[in-house]
DRENTORKOL-3810 file (N, C-alpha, C; in nm, 4 decimals):
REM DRENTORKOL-3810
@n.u->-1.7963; n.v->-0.1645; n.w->0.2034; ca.u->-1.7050; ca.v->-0.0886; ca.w->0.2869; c.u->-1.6567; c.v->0.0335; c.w->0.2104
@n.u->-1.5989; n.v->0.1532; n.w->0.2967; ca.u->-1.5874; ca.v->0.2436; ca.w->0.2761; c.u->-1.4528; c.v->0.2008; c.w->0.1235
@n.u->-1.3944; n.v->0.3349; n.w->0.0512; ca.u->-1.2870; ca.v->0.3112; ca.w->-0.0226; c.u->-1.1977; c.v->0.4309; c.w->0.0159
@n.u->-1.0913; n.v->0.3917; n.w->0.0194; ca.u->-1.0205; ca.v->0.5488; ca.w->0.0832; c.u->-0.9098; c.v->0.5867; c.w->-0.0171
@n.u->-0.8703; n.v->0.6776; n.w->-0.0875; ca.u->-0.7419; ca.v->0.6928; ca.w->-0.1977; c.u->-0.6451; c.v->0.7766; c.w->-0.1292
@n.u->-0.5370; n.v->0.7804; n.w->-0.1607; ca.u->-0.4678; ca.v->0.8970; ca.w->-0.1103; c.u->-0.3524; c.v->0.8944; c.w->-0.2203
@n.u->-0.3016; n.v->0.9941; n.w->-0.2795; ca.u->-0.2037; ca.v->1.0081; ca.w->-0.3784; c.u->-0.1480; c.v->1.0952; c.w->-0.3491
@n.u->-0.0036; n.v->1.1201; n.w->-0.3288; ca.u->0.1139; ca.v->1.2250; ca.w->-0.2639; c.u->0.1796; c.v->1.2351; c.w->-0.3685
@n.u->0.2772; n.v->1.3209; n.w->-0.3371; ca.u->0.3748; ca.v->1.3633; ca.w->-0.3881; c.u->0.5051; c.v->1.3158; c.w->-0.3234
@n.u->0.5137; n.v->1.3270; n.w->-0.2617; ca.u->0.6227; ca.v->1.2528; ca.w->-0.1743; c.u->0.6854; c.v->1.1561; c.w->-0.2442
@n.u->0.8240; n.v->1.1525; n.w->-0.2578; ca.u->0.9091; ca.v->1.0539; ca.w->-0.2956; c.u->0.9226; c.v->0.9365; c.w->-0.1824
@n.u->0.9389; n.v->0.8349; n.w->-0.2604; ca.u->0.9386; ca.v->0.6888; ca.w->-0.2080; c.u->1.0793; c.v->0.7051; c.w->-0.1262
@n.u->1.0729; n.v->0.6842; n.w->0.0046; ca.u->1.2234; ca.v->0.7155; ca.w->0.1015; c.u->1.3144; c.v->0.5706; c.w->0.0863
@n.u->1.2687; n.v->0.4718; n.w->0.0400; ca.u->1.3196; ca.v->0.3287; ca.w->0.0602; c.u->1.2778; c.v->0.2757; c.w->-0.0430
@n.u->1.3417; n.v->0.1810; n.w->-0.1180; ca.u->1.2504; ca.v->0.0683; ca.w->-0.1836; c.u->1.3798; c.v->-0.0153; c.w->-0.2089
@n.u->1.2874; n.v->-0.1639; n.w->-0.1956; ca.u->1.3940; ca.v->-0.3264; ca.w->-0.1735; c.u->1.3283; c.v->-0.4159; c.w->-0.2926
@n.u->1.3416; n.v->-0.3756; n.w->-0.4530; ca.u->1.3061; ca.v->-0.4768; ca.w->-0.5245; c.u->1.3332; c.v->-0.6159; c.w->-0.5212
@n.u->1.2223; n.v->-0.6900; n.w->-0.5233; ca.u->1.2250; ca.v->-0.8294; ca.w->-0.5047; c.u->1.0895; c.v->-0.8847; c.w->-0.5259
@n.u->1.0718; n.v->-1.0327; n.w->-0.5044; ca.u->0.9142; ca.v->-1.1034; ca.w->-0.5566; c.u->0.7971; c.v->-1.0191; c.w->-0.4966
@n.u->0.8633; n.v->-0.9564; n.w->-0.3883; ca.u->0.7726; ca.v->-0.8528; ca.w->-0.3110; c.u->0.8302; c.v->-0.7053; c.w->-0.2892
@n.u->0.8277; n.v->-0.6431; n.w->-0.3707; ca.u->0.8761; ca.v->-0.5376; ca.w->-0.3478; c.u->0.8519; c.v->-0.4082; c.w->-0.2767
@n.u->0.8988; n.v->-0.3370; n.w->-0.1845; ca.u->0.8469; ca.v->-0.2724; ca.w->-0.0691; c.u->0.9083; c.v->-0.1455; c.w->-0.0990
@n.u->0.8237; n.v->-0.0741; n.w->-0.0792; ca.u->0.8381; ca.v->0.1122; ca.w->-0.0490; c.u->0.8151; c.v->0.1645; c.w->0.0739
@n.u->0.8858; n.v->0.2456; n.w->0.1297; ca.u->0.8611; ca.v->0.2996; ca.w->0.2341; c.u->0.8555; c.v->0.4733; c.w->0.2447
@n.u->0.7141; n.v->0.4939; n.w->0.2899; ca.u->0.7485; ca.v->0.6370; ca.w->0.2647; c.u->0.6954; c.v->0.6816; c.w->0.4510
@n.u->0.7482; n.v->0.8083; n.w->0.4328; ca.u->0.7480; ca.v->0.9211; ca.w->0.5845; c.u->0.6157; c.v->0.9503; c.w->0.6772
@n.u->0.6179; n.v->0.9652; n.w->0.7898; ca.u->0.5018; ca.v->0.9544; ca.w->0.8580; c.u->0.4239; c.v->1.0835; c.w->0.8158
@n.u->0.5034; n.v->1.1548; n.w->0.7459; ca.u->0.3944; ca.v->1.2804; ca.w->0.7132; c.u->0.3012; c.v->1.2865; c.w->0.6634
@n.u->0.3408; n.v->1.1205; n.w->0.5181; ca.u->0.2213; ca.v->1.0990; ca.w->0.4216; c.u->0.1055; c.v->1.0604; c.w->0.5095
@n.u->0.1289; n.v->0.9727; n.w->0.5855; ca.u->0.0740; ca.v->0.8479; ca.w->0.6681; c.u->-0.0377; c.v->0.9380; c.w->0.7344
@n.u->0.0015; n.v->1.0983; n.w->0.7724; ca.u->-0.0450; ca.v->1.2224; ca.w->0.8686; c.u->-0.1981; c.v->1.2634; c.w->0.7337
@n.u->-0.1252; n.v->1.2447; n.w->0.6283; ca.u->-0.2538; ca.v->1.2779; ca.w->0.5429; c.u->-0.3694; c.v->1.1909; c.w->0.4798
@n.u->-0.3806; n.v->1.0863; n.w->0.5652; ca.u->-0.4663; ca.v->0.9734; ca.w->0.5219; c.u->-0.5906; c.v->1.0322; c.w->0.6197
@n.u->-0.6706; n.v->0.9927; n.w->0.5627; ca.u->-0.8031; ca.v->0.9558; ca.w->0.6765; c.u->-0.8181; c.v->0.9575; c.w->0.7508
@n.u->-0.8947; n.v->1.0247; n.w->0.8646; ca.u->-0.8720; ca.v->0.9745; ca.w->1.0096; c.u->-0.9279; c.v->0.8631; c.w->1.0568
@n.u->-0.9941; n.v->0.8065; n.w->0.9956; ca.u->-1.0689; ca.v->0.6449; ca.w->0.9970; c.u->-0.9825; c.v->0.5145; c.w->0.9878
@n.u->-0.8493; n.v->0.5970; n.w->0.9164; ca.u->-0.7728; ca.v->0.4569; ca.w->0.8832; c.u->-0.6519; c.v->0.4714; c.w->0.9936
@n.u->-0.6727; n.v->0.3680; n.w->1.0521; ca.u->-0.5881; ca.v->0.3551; ca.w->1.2065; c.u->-0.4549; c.v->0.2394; c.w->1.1957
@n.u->-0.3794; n.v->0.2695; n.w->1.2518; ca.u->-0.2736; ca.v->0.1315; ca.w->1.2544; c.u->-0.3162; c.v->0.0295; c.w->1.1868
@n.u->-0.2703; n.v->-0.0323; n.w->1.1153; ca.u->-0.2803; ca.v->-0.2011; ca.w->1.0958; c.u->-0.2395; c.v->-0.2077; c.w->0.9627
@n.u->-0.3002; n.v->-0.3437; n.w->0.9207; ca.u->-0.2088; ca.v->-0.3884; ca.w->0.7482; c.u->-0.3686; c.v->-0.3851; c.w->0.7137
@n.u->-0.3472; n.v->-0.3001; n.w->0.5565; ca.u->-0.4517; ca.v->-0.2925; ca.w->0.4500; c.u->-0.4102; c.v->-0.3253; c.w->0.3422
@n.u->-0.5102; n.v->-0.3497; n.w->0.2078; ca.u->-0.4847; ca.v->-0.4279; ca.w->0.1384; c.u->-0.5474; c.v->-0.3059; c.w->0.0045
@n.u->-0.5172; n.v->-0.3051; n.w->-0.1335; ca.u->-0.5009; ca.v->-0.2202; ca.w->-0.2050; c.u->-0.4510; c.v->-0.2826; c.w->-0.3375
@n.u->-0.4286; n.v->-0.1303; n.w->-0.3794; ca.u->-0.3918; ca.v->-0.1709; ca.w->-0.5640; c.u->-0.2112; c.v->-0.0444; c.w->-0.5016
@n.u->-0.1595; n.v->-0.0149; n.w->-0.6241; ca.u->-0.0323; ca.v->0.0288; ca.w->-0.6032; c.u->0.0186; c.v->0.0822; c.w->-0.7323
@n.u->0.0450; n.v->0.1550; n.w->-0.7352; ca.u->0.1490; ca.v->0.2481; ca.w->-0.8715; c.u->0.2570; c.v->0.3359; c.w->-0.8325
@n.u->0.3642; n.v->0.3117; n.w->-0.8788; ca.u->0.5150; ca.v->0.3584; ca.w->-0.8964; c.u->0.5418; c.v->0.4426; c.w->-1.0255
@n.u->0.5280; n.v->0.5498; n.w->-1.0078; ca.u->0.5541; ca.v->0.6827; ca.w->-1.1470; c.u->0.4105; c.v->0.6177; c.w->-1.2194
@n.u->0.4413; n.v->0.5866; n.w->-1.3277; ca.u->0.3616; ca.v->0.5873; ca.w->-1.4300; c.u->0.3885; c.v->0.4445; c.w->-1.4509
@n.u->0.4345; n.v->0.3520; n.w->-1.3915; ca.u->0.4226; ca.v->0.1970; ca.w->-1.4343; c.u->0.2677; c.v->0.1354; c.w->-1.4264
@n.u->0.2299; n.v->0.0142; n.w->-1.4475; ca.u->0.1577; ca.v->-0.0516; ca.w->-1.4640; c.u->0.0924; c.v->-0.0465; c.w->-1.2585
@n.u->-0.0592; n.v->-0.0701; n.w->-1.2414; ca.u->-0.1453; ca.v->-0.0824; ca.w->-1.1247; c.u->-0.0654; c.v->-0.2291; c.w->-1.1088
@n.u->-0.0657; n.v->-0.2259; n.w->-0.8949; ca.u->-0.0459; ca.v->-0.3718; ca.w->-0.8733; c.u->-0.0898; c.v->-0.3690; c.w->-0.7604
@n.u->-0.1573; n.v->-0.5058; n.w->-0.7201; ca.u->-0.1860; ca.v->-0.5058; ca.w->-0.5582; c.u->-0.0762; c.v->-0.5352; c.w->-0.4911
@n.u->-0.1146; n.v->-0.4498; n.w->-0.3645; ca.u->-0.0684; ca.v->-0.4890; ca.w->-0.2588; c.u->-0.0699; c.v->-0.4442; c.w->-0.1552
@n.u->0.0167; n.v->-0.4637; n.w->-0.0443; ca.u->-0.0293; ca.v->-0.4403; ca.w->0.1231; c.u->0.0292; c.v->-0.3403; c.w->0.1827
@n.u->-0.0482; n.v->-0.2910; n.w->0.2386; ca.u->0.0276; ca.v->-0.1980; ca.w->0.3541; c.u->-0.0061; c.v->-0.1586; c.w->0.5035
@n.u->0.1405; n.v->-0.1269; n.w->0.5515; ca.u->0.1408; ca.v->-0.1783; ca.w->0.6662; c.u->0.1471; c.v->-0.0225; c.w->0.7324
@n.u->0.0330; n.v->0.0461; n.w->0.7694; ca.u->0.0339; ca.v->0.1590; ca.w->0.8272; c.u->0.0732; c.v->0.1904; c.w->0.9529
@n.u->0.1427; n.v->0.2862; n.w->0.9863; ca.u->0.1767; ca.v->0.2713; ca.w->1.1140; c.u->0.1969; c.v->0.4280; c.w->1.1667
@n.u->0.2121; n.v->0.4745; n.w->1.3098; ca.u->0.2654; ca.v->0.6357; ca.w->1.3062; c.u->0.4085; c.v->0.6702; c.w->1.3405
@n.u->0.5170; n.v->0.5457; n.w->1.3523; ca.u->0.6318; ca.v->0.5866; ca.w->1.3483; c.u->0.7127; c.v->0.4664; c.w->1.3445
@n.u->0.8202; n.v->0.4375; n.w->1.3022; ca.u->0.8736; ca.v->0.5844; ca.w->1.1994; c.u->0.8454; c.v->0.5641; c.w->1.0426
@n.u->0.8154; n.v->0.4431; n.w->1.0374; ca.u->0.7710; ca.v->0.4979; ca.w->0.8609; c.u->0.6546; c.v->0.3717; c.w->0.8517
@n.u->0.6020; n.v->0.3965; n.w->0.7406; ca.u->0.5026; ca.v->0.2892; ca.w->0.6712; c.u->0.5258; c.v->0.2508; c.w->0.5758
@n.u->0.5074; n.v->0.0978; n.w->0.5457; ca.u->0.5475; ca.v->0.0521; ca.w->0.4202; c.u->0.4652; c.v->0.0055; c.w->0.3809
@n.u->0.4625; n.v->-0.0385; n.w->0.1835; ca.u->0.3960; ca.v->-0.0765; ca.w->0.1301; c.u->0.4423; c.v->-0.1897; c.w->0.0444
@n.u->0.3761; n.v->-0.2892; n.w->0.1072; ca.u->0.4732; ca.v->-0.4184; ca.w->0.0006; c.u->0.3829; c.v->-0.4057; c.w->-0.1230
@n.u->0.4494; n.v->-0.4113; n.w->-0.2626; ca.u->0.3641; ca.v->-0.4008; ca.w->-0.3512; c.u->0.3846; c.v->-0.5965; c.w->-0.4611
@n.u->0.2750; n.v->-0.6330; n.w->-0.4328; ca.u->0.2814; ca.v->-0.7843; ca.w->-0.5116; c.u->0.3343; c.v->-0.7839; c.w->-0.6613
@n.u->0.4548; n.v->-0.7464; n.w->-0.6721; ca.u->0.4860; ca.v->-0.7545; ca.w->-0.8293; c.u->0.6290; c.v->-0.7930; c.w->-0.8050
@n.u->0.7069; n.v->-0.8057; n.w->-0.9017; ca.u->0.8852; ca.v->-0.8471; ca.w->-0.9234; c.u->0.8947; c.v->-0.7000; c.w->-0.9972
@n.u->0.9722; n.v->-0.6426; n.w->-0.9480; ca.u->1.0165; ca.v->-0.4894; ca.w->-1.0085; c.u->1.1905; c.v->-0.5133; c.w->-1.0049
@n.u->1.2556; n.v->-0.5115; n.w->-1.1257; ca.u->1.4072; ca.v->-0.5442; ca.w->-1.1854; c.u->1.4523; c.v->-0.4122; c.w->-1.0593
@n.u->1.4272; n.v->-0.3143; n.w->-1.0940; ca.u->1.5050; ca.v->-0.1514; ca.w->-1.0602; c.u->1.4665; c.v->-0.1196; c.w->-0.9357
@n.u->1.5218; n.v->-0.0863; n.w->-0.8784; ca.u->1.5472; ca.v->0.0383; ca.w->-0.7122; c.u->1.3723; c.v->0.1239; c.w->-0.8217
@n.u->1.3026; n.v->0.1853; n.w->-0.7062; ca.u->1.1989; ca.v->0.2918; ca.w->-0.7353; c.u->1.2153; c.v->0.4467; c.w->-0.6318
@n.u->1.3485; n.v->0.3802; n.w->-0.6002; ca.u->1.4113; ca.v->0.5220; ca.w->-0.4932; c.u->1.3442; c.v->0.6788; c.w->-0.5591
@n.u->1.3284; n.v->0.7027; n.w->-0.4870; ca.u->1.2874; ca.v->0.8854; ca.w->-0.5279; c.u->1.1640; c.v->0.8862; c.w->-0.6365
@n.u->1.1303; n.v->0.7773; n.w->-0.7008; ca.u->0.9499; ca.v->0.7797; ca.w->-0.7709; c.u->0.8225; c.v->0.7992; c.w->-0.6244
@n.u->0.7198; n.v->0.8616; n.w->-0.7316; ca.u->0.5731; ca.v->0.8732; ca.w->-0.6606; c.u->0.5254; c.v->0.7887; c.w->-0.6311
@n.u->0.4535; n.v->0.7205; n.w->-0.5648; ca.u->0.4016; ca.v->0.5739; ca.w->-0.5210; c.u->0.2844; c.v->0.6315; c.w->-0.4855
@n.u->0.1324; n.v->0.5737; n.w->-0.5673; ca.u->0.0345; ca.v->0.6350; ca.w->-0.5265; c.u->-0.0670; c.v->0.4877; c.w->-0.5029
@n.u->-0.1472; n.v->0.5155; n.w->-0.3709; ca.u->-0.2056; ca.v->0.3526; ca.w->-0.3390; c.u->-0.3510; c.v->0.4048; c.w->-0.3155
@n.u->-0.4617; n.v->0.2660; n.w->-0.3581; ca.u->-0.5562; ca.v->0.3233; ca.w->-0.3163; c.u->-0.5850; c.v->0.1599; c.w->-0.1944
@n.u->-0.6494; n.v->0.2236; n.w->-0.0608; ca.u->-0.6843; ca.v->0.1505; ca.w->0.0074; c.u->-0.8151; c.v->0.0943; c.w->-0.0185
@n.u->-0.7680; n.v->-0.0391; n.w->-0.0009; ca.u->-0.9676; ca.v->-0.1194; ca.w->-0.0271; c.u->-1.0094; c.v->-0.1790; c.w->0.0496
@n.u->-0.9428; n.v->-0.2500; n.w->0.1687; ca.u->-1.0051; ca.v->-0.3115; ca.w->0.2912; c.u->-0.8815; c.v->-0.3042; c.w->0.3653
@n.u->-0.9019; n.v->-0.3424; n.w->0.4731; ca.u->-0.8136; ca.v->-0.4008; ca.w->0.6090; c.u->-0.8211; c.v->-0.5399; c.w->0.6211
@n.u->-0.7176; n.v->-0.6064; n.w->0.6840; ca.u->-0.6724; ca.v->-0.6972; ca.w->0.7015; c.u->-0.6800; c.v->-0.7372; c.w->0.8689
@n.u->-0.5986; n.v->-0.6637; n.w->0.9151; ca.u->-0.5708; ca.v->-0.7009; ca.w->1.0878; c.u->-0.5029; c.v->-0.5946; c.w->1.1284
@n.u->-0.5422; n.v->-0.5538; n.w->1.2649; ca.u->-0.4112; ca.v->-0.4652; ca.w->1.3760; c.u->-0.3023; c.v->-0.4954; c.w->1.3197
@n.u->-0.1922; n.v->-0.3870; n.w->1.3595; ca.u->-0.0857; ca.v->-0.3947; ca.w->1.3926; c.u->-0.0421; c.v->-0.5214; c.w->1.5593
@n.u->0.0859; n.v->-0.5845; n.w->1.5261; ca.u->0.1039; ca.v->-0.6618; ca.w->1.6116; c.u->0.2602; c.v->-0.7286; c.w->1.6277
@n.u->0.2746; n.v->-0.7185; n.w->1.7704; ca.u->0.4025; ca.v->-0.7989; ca.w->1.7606; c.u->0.4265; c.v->-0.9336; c.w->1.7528
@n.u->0.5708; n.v->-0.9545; n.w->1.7393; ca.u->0.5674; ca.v->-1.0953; ca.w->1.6717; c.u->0.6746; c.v->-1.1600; c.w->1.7683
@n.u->0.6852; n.v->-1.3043; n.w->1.8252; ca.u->0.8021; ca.v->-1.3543; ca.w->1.8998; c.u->0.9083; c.v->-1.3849; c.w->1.8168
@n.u->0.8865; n.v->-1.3997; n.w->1.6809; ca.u->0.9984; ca.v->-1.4441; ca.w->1.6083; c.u->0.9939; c.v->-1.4173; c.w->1.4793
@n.u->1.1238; n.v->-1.3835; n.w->1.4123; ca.u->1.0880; ca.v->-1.3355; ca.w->1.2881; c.u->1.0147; c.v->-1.4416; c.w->1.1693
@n.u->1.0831; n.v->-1.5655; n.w->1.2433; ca.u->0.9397; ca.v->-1.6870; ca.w->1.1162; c.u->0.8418; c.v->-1.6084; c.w->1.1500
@n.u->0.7528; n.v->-1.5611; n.w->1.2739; ca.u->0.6474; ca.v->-1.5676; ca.w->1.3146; c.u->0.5796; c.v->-1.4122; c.w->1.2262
@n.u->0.6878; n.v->-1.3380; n.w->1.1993; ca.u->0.6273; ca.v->-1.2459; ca.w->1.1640; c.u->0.6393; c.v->-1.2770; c.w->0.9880
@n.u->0.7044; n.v->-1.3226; n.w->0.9434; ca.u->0.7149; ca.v->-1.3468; ca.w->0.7568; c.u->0.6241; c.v->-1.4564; c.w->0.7356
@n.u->0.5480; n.v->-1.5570; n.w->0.8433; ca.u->0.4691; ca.v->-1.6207; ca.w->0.8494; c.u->0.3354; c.v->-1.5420; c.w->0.8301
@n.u->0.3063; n.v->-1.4323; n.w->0.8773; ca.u->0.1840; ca.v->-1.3162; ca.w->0.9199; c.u->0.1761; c.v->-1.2458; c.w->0.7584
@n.u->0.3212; n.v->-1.1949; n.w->0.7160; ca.u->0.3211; ca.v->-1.0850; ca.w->0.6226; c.u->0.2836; c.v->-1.1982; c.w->0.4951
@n.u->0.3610; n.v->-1.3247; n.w->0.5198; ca.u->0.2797; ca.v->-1.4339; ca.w->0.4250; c.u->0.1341; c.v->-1.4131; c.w->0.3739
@n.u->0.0383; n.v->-1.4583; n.w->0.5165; ca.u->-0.0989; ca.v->-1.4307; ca.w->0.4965; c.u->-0.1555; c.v->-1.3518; c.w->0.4838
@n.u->-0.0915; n.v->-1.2328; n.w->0.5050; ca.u->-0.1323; ca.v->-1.0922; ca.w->0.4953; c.u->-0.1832; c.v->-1.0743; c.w->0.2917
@n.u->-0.0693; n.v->-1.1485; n.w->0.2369; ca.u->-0.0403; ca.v->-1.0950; ca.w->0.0872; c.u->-0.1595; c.v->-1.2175; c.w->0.0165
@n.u->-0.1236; n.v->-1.3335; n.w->0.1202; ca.u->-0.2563; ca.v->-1.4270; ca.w->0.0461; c.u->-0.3679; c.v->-1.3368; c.w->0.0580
@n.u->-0.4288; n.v->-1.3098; n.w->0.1503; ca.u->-0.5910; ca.v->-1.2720; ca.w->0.1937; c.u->-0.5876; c.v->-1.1618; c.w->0.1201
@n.u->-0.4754; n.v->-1.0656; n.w->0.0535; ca.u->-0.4892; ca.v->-0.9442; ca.w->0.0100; c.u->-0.5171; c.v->-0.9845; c.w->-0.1560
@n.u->-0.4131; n.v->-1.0825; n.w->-0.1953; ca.u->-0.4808; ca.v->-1.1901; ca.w->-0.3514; c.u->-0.5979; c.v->-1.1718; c.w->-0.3304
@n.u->-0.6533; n.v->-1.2589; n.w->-0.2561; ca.u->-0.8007; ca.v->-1.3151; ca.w->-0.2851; c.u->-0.8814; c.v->-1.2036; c.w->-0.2469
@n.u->-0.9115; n.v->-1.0593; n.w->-0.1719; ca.u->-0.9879; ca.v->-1.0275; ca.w->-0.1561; c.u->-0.9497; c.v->-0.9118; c.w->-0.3420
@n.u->-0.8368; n.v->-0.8683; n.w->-0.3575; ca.u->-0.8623; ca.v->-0.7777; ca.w->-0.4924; c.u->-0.8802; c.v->-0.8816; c.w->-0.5495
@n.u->-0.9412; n.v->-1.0270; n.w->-0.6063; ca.u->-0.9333; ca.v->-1.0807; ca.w->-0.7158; c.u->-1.0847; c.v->-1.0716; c.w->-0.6854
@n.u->-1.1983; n.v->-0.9878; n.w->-0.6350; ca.u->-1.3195; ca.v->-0.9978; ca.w->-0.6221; c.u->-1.3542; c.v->-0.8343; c.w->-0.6853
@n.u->-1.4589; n.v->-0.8603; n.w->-0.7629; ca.u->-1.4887; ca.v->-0.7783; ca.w->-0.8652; c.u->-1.4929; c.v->-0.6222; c.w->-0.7984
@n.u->-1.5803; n.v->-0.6280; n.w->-0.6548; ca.u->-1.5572; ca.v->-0.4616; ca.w->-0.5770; c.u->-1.3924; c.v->-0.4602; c.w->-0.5625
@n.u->-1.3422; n.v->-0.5169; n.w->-0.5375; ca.u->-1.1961; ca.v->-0.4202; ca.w->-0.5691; c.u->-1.1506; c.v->-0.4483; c.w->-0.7041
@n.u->-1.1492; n.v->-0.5511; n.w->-0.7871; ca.u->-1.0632; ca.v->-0.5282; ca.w->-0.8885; c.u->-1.0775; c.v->-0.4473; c.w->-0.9640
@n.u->-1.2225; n.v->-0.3721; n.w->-0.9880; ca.u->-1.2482; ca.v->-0.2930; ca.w->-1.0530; c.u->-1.1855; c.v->-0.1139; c.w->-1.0432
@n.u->-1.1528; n.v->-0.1434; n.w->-0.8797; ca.u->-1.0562; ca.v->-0.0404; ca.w->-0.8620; c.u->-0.9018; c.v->0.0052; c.w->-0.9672
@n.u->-0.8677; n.v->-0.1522; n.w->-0.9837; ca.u->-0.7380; ca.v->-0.1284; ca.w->-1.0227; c.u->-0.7187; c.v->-0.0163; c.w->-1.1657
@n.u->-0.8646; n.v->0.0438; n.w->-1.2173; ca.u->-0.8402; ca.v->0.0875; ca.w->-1.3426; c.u->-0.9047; c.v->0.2285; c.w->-1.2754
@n.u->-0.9063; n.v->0.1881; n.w->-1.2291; ca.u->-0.9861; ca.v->0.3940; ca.w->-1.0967; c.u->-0.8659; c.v->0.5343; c.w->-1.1553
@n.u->-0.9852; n.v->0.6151; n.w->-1.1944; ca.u->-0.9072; ca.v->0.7419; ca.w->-1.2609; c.u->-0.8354; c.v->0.7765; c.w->-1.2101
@n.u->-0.8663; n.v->0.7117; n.w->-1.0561; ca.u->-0.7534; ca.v->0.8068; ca.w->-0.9197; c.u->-0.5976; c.v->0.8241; c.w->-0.9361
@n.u->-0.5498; n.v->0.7063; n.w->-1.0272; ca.u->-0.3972; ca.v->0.6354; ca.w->-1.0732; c.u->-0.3703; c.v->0.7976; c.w->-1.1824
@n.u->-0.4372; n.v->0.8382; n.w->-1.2438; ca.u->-0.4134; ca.v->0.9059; ca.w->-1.3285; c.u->-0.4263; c.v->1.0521; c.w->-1.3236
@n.u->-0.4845; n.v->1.1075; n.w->-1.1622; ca.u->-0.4630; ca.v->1.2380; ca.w->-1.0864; c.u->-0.3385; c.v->1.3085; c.w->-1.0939
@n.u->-0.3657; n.v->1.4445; n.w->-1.1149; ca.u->-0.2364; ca.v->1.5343; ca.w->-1.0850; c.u->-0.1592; c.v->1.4870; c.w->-0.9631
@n.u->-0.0120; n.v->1.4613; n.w->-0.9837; ca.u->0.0350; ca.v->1.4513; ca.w->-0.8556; c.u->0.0050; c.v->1.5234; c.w->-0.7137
@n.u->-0.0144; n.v->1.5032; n.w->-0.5999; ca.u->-0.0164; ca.v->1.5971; ca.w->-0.4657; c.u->-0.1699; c.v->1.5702; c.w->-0.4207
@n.u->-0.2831; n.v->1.5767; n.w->-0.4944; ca.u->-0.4057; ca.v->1.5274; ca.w->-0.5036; c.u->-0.4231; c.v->1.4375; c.w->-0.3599
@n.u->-0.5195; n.v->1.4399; n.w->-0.3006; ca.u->-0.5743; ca.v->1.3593; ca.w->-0.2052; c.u->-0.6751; c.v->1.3390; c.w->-0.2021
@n.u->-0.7412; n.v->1.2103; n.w->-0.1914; ca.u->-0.8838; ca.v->1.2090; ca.w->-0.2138; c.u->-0.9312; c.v->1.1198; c.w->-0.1066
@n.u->-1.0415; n.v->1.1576; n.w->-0.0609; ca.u->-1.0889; ca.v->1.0799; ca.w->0.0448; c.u->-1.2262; c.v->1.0382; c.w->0.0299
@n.u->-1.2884; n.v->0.9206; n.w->0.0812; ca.u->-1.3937; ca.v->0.8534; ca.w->0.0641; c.u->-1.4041; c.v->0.8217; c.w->-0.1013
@n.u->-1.3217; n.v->0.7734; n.w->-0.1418; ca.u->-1.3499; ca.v->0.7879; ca.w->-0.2919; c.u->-1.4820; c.v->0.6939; c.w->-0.3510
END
């Protein structure tokens, strides 16, 4: 499958440190992705400034924002850092949910299937991709 990168400049508008920690950035970034990559949750690697690569998911969308849960425990707020992700597969549509179990039940499996597919050598090998180490603003497509 295709590999898609995209690295902004854009400051992180949100972030909720925790076992899963989530960034949320503006539909503008979301405006400079691919035109191939459509609504739904994808699965990826993740970097915050200059910290350490981590997988994780994201949940693309065209309004009002998109987030990116990133699979790590991060102590600190990443408010106003660069968050640069590279996409490596898809997961599923976007979808509604009857209940919020029903949806932390989804974002559950979302983060399993996103484990197991980067713990397979075509993506993990991503996680060390020069792309992490691009001039900020950079966009790269089909990488």
């Amino acid at each position: 499958s295709k590999i898609f990168a995209a690295n902004f400049s854009e400051q992180v508008v949100e972030s909720f440190p925790s076992d899963i920690s989530t960034a949320n950035f503006s539909v503008q970034v979301v405006k400079s992705f691919p035109s191939v990559i459509s609504a739904g949750i994808y699965y990826g690697w993740a970097c915050v400034g200059e910290r350490n690569v981590h997988k994780m998911v994201s949940r693309i969308r065209w309004n009002p924002v998109s987030e990116t849960h990133i699979i790590h425990t991060f102590k600190e707020d990443f408010y106003g850092e660069i968050l640069s992700i590279v996409i490596t597969g898809y997961i599923r549509p976007e979808k509604n949910f009857d209940s919020l179990a029903a949806l932390i039940s989804a974002i559950q499996e979302d983060i399993e299937e996103a484990k197991r597919q980067l713990d397979l050598p075509e993506h993990l090998k991503l996680k060390e991709d020069n792309f992490f180490h691009q001039p900020e603003g950079k966009i790269v497509n089909n990488h």
